[in-house]
Structure formats: structure tokens, C-alpha cells
C-alpha positions as CSV (number, residue, x, y, z in Angstrom):
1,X,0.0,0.0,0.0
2,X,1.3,3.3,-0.9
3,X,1.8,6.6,1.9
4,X,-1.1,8.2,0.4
5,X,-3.4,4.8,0.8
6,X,-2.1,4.5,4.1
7,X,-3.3,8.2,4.7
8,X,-6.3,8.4,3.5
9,X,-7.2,4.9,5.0
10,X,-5.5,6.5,8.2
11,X,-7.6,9.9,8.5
12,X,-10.9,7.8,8.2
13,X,-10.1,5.1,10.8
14,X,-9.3,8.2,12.7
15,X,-12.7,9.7,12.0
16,X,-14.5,6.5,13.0
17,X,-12.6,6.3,16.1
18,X,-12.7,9.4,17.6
19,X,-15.1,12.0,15.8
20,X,-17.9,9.1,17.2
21,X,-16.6,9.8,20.7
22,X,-17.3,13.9,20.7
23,X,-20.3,15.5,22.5
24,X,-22.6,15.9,19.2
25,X,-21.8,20.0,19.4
26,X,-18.6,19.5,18.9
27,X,-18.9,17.5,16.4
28,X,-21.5,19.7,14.7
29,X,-18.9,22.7,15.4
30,X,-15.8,21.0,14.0
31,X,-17.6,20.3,11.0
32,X,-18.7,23.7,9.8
33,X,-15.1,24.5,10.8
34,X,-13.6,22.3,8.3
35,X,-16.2,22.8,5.4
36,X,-15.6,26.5,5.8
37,X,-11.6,26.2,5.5
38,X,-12.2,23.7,2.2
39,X,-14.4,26.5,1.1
40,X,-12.1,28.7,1.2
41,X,-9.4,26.9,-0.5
42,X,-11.4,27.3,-3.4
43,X,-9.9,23.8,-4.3
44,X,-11.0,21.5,-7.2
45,X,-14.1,19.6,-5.5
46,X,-15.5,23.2,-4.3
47,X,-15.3,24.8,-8.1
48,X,-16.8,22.0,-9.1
49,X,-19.6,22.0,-7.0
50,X,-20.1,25.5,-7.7
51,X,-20.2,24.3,-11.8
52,X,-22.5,21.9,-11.2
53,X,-24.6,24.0,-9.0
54,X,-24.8,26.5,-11.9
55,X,-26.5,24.1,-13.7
56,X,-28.9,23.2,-11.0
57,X,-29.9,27.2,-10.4
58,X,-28.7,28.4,-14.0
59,X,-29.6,32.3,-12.8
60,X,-27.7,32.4,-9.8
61,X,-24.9,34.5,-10.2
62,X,-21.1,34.5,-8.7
63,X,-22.0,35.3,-5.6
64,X,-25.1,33.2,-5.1
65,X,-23.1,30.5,-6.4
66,X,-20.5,31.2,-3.8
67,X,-22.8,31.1,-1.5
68,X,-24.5,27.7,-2.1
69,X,-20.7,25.8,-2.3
70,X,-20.6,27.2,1.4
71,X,-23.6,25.8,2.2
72,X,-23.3,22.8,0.2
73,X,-19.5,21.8,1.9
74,X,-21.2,22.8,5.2
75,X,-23.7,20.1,4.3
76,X,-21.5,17.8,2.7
77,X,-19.2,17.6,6.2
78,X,-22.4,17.4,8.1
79,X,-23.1,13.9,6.6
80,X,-19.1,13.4,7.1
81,X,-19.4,14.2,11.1
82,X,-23.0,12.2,11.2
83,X,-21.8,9.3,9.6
84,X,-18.5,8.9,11.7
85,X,-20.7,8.8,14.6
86,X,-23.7,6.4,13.6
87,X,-22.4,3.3,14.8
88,X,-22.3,5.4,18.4
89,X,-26.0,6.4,17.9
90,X,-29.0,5.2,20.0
91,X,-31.9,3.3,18.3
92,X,-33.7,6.0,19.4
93,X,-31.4,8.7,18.7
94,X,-31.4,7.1,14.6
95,X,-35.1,7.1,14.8
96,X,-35.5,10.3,16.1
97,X,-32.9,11.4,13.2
98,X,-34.6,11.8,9.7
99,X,-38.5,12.4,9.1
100,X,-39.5,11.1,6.2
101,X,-42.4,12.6,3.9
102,X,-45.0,10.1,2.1
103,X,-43.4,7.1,3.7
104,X,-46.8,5.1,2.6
105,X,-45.1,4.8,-0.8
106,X,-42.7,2.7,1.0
107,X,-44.5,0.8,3.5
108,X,-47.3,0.0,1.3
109,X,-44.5,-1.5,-1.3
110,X,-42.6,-3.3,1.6
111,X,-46.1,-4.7,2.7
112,X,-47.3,-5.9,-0.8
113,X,-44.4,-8.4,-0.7
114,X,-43.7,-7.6,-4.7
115,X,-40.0,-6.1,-3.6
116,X,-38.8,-2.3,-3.6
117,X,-36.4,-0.8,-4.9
118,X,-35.3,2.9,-3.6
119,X,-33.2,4.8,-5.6
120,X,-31.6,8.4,-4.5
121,X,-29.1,10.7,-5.6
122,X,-26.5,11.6,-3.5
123,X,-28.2,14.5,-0.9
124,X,-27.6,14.5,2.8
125,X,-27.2,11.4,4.7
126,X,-28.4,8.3,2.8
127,X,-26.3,5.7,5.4
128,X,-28.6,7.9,8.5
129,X,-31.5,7.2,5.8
130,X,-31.0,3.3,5.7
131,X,-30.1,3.5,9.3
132,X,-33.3,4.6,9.9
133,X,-35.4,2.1,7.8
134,X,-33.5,-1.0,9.7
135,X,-34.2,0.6,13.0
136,X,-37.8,2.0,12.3
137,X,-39.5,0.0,10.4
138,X,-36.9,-3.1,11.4
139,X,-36.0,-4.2,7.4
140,X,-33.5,-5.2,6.4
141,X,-31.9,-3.9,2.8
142,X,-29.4,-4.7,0.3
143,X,-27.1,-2.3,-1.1
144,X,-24.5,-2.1,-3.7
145,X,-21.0,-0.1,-2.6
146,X,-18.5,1.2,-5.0
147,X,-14.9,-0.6,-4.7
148,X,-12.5,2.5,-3.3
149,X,-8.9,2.5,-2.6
150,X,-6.9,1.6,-0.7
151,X,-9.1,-2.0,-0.2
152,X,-8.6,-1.5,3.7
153,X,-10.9,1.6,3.2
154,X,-13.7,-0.5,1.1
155,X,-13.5,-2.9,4.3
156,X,-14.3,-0.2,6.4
157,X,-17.1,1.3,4.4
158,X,-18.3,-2.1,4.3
159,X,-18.1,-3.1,7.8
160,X,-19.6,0.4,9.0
161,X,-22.7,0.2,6.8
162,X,-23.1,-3.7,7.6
163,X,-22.8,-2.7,11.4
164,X,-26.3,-0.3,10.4
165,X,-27.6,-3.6,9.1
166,X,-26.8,-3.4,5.5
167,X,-26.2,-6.2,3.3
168,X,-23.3,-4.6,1.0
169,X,-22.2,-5.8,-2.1
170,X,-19.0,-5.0,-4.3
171,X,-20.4,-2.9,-7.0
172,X,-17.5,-4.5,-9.3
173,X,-17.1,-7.9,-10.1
174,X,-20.2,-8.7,-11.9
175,X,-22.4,-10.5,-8.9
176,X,-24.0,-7.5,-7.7
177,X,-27.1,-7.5,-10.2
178,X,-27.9,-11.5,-9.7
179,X,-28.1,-11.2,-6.3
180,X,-30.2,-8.0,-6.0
181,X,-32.7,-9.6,-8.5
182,X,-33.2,-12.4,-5.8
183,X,-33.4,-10.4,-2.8
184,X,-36.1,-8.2,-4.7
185,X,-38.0,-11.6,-6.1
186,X,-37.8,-12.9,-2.3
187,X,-40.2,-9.6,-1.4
188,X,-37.2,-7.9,-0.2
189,X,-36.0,-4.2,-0.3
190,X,-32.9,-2.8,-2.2
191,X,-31.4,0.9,-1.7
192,X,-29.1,2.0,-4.9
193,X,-27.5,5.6,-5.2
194,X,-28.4,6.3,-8.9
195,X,-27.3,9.6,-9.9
196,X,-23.8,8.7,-11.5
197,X,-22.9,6.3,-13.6
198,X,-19.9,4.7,-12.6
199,X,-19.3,2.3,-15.8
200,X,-19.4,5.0,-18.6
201,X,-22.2,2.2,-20.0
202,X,-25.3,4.3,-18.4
203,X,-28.5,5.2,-19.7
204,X,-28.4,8.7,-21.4
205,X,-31.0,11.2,-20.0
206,X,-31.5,15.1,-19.6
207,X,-31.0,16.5,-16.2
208,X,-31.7,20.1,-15.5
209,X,-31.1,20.6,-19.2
210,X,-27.9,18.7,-20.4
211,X,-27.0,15.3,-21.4
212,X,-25.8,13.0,-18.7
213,X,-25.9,9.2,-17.7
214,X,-27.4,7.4,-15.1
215,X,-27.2,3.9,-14.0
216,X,-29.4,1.5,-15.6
217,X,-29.3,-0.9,-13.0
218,X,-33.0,0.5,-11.2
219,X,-34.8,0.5,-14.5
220,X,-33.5,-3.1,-15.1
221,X,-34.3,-4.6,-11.6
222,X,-37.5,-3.3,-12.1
223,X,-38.2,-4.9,-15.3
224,X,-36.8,-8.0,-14.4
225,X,-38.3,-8.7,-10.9
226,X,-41.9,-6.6,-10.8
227,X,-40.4,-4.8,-8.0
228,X,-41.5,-0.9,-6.7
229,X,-39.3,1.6,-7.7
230,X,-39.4,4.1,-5.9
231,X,-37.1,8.1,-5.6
232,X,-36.3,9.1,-2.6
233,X,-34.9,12.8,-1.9
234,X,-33.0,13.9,0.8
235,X,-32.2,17.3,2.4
236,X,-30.9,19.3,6.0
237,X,-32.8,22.3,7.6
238,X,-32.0,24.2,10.7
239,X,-32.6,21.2,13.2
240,X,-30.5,17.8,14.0
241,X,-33.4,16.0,12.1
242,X,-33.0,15.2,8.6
243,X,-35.7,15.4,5.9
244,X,-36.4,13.3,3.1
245,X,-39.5,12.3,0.5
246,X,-40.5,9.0,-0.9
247,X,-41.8,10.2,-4.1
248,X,-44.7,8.0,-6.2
249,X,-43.7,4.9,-8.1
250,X,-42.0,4.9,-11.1
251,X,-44.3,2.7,-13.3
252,X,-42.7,0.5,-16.2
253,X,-44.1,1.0,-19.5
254,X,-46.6,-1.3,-20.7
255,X,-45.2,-1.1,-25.1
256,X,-41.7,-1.1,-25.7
257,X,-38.4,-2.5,-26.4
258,X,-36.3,-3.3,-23.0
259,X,-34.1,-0.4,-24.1
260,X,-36.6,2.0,-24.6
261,X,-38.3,1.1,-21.1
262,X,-34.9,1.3,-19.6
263,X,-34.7,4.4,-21.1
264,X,-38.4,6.0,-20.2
265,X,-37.7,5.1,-16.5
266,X,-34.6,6.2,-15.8
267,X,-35.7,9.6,-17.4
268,X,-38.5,9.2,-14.8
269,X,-35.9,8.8,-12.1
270,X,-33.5,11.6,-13.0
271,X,-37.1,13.7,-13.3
272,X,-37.8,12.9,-9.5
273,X,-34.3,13.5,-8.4
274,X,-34.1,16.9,-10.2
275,X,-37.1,17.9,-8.3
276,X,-35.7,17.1,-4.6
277,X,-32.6,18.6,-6.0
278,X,-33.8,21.8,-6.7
279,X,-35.9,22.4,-3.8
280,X,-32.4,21.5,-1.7
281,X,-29.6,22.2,-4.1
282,X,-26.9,23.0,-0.9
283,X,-28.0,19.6,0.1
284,X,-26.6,17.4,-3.0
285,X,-23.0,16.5,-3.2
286,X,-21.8,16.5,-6.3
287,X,-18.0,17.4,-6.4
288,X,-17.4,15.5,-9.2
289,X,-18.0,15.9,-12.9
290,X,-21.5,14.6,-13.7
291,X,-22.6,16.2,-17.3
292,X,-21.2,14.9,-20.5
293,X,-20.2,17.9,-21.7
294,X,-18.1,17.9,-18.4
295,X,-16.8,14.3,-18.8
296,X,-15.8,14.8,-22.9
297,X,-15.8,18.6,-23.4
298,X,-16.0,18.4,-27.6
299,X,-20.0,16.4,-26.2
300,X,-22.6,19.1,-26.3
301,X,-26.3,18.1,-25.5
302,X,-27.8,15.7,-27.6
């Protein structure tokens, strides 16, 4: 393993260990404090939330934007400073945590027995989310995480999310899909973040106005296993209690080629999330490049 693995797998192991141990002011404190020194860096993950924020509010101007990346890294190291201290939290500390809107989509689906599938972008604190279903409404969930390096750091992601009582699967290595189909066909439920494509092999769609790709992998479960799909949005406001909405189903077209279903739903799905988003823009964490005219600049819209 290289310094820089050994750093970075270092600096979380410390975050885990000790962030989880602070009076929860502190915590809150320390994190504002750190968002707003990364703010000011003005480094390459703050520009770039401010570029994709542009896109989100497309009249906001310099210092609006400004303002949001603030808020946004304030949000963003709020999930940081709740997530290293989950495993420390209470049942009823989790359950008292995140106050879900239209949560009948959801229990009604879980209740049918068919299987559901939730599918969110990446706003707030999804791991407090799931926390939250397995201590609520006591269900389990599977859940498909991406393979990071150094490996040590995947085993801790891994072991942190099973400890909320996820079942986590290697989002590489070609398994993943199979076994979500069963879980789903077994009545089960299935949380996906499904914002960014992570093979380059996504379904194109239009989101807030340009071209970009999200995963298939929803669209397809749903085809394949008559599950519920359902969005969910997240967001922060002023209190330690984090909101969210289960929006309506996401209904599979009755005509159609595979393709073109995959296609139609997924367009559904980046419709839903572009709604929450908007509504909450400080409260999605997109530092990365997401658009394809980002990801191949000679790619306009298509």
C-alpha cells in the first residue's frame, strides 16, 4: 500500500474512532469549521460543485453561487461528522434522526411483498436514511457499494454500513445485479445511489437541461423482478433532524423495447431526483464531474 493509501485509509479510521466519541456539538462545530476552511481553499471539488450548482440554479450569479458551495461543503461535512458517529447512535437517537415525507409509498410496497427498490441521488445522509429504515421499520436492505482504494478503506465502508444492518455488495465484479434480483424476487428491499454512472455504460438522460448518464441498474431490476421503484430525496434544515420524501412509483411502460423502457424510466428517475434537487440544491454533493459535456468537453447536449 502506498503513503497516500495509508493516509487516506489512516484519517478515516481516525474519523471513526474518535469524531464518534465527541459531545454531538462538537462534532457539529468541527464540522462547519472544516467545510468552511475547504471552502475557502477554493480547491478543485468546491469549483466544481459550484459548476454543477450553476446548472442546478442556471440564474444564480457569482455570488449566489459562492454562497450555495458554502452551504453545500457545510452540508457535505455534516453527513461526514454524522456518519462517523452512527455506529455510536442510540436506536432512538437514529429514529428520532430523519422524518420522512410520504413514507406510505414505501411501506405499502414493503407490505405488498412484490419487492422495492429505492433509488436516491446523493443529498444528505443516505447511510442515516437506511439507518433509519433498519431501526424503524426493522427491514432489512441490500445495497451495492463502490470498490474504493486503498481495499482496507472498502473494508471499512463495508463493515460500517453492515454494522447499520446493510447487506453490501462489491459494486464491481459482476455479482452484484444476480443477487439483487433475488433479494427483490424474495419480497425484499434494495437501496441504490443512482445519480452517476460509474461504468461510462449508463442510460443517457436530460437532467436540468444537459446530457448526462445514469445507472441502468434501477430501470432493469425493475423490469426483471416486478419490484416498486421508488425516488427518494433527501435534504438538511436548521434542526438535527434530517428530511427526506418518498416520491410516487415509477411505473414500467406497458409497449416497448427493453431499451426504450430502460430508457423511459430512468428519465423518470432523474425527473424525481431533479425535483428534490432543486428544492435543496446545498444539500446534494456533487464534487465531481457529472454532465457529459463535463466528462468529454467536444460532447454538447444531444
Amino acid at each position: 500500500m502506498s503513503f497516500r493509501d495509508q493516509l487516506t485509509d489512516g484519517l478515516y479510521g481516525l474519523g471513526w474512532s474518535t469524531v464518534k466519541k465527541l459531545p454531538e456539538p462538537v462534532a457539529v462545530r468541527l464540522g462547519r469549521t472544516i467545510a468552511d476552511l475547504a471552502w475557502k481553499r477554493r480547491g478543485k471539488g468546491v469549483l466544481r460543485l459550484e459548476s454543477n450548482y450553476a446548472r442546478v440554479v442556471p440564474d444564480a450569479g457569482p455570488e449566489r453561487l459562492a454562497e450555495l458551495s458554502r452551504a453545500g461543503m457545510r452540508s457535505y461535512l455534516r453527513y461526514w461528522m454524522e456518519s462517523f458517529r452512527l455506529p455510536a447512535w442510540s436506536p432512538e437517537r437514529v429514529r428520532n434522526g430523519f422524518d420522512p415525507k410520504d413514507l406510505h409509498h414505501l411501506t405499502d410496497g414493503i407490505a405488498s411483498e412484490r419487492g422495492v427498490i429505492l433509488a436516491l441521488p446523493h443529498m444528505a445522509n443516505w447511510d442515516l436514511a437506511g439507518a433509519w429504515v433498519t431501526t424503524e421499520l426493522e427491514t432489512p436492505f441490500t445495497t451495492v457499494a463502490e470498490r474504493l482504494k486503498p481495499e482496507t478503506l472498502y473494508d471499512r465502508f463495508v463493515a460500517y454500513r453492515e454494522g447499520l444492518g446493510m447487506e453490501v455488495l462489491p459494486h464491481s465484479g459482476g455479482t452484484a445485479f444476480g443477487t439483487l434480483a433475488r433479494r427483490l424476487r424474495d419480497g425484499g428491499l434494495v437501496c441504490l445511489v443512482a445519480e452517476r454512472d460509474l461504468s461510462s455504460s449508463g442510460v443517457e438522460v436530460r437532467f436540468f437541461g444537459e446530457a448526462t448518464r445514469m445507472p441502468a441498474g434501477p430501470a432493469l431490476l425493475a423490469q426483471q423482478t416486478g419490484a416498486l421503484l421508488l425516488p427518494v430525496t433527501l435534504w438538511y434544515d436548521d434542526s438535527p433532524v434530517m428530511q427526506g420524501r418518498v416520491h410516487p412509483p415509477i411505473e414500467v411502460p406497458e409497449t416497448g423495447t427493453r431499451a426504450e423502457k430502460t430508457s423511459v424510466i430512468t428519465q423518470a428517475l432523474a425527473d424525481a431526483f431533479a425535483t428534490g434537487i432543486a428544492d435543496h440544491p446545498e444539500d446534494w454533493h456533487m464534487l465531481q464531474r457529472l454532465w457529459l459535456k463535463d466528462l468529454d468537453p467536444g460532447k454538447g447536449p444531444s
